[in-house]
C-alpha positions in Angstrom: 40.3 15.6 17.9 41.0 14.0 14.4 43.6 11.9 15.6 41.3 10.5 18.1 38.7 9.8 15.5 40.9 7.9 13.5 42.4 5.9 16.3 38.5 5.2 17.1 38.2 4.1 13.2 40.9 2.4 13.7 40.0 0.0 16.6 36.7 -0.4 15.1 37.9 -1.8 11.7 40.2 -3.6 13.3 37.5 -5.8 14.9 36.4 -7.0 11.5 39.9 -8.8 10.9 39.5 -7.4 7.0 41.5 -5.6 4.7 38.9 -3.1 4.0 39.5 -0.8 6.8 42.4 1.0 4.9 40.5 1.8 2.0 37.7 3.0 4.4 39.9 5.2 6.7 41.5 6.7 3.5 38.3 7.6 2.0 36.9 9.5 5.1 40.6 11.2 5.7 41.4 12.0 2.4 38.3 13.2 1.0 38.4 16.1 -1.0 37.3 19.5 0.3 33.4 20.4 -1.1 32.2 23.6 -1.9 29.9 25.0 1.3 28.0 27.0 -0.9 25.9 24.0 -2.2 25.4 22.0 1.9 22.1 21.1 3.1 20.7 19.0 5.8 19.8 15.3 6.0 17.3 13.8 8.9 17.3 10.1 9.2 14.0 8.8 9.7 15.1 5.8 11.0 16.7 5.1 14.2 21.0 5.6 12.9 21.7 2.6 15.6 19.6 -0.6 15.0 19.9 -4.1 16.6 18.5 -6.6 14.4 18.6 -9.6 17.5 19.8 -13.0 16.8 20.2 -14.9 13.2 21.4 -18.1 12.4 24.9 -18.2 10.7 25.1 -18.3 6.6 21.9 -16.2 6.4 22.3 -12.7 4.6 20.9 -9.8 6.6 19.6 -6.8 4.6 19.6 -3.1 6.3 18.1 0.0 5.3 18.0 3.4 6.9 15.9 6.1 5.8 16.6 9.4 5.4 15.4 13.0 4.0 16.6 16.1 2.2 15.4 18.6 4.8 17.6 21.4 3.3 17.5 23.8 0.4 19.7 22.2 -2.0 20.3 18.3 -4.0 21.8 16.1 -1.0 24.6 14.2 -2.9 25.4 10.9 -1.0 29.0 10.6 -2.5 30.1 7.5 -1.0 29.2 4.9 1.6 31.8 2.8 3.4 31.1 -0.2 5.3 33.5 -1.0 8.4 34.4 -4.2 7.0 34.2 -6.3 3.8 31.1 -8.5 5.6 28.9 -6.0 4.6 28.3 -4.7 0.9 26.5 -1.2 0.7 24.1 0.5 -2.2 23.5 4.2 -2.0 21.5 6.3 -4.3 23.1 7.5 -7.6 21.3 10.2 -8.1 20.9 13.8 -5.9 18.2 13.4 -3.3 16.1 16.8 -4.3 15.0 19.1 -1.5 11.8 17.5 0.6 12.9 14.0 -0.9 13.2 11.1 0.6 16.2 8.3 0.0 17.5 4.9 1.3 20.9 3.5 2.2 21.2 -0.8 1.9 23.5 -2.8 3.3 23.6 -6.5 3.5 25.5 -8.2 5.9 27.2 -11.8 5.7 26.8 -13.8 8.4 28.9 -16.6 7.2 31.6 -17.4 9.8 30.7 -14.4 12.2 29.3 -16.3 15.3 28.6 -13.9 18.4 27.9 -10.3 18.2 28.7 -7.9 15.5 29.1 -4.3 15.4 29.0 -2.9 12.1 29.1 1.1 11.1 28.5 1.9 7.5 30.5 5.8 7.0 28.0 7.8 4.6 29.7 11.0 3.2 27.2 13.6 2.1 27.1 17.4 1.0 25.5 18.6 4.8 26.6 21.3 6.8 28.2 20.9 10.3 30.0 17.5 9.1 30.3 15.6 6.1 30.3 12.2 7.6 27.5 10.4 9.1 27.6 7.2 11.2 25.1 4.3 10.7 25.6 1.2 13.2 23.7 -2.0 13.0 24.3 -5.0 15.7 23.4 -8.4 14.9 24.3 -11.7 17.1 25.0 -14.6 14.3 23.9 -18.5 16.2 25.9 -21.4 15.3 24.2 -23.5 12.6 22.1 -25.4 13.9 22.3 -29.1 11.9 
C-alpha cells in the first residue's frame, strides 16, 4: 500500500514539472514517528476538494480551507507541503486548542500555467487514523487576454 501511495505522489508531482516534489515526497515518507498518546481529531469545515473555475493567467489565486480541533488534545499542524513550487502555503504556528478553529493558505501562481491545474497541498498533523491529510484545489488559468 505505501509503495502505491508514493508512486501516486509521484505522478502527481510530476505534473507540476518542479523540483519541489522531492522535498515534498521526503517530508511525508520520512517523517518522524509521533507519540499517539497526544493524537486528536481534525474536521474540515470546508469542502477538502475545491474548484475555483476559470482565471486569467498572471493573477495570484489565494485558498483557504477551514478546519477544527474536534479532539481532546492541541492539534499541531507540523508542516504543509504543496505539490509543486506554483503554490506557496502558510499554516498556523501555534497548537490549535481543543474546540478551536484554524486556517490553511495557499496561493497559487498562475503565471505560465494555461489550462487546468490540479494542485494538493499534504498537511501533516498530530490526528489519529493518519497523519496526513489531502487538500486539492483545481483552477483553469485563460491565456492573457491583451
Amino acid at each position: 500500500m505505501r509503495l502505491l501511495s508514493i508512486c501516486f505522489l509521484l505522478i502527481v508531482f510530476s505534473a507540476c514539472g518542479s523540483t519541489d516534489h522531492k522535498t515534498a515526497l521526503s517530508a511525508i515518507t520520512n517523517a518522524a514517528p509521533m507519540d499517539s498518546t497526544k493524537f486528536t481529531t481534525i474536521e474540515w469545515l470546508d469542502s477538502s476538494n475545491k474548484n475555483f473555475g476559470k482565471i486569467a493567467e498572471g493573477r495570484k489565486l489565494d485558498v483557504s480551507f477551514r478546519f477544527k480541533n474536534t479532539g481532546n488534545k492541541p492539534l499541531i499542524i507540523q508542516k504543509v507541503q504543496p505539490s509543486c513550487g506554483c503554490t506557496v502555503a502558510e499554516q498556523p504556528n501555534e497548537p490549535i486548542l481543543p474546540g478551536n478553529e484554524g486556517i490553511i493558505k495557499a496561493s497559487f501562481n498562475s503565471e505560465g500555467r494555461l489550462g487546468i491545474n490540479n494542485k494538493t497541498l499534504y498537511v501533516t498533523t498530530n490526528t489519529k487514523l493518519k497523519q496526513t491529510h489531502e487538500l486539492h484545489f483545481a483552477v483553469e488559468v485563460e491565456k492573457k487576454k491583451w
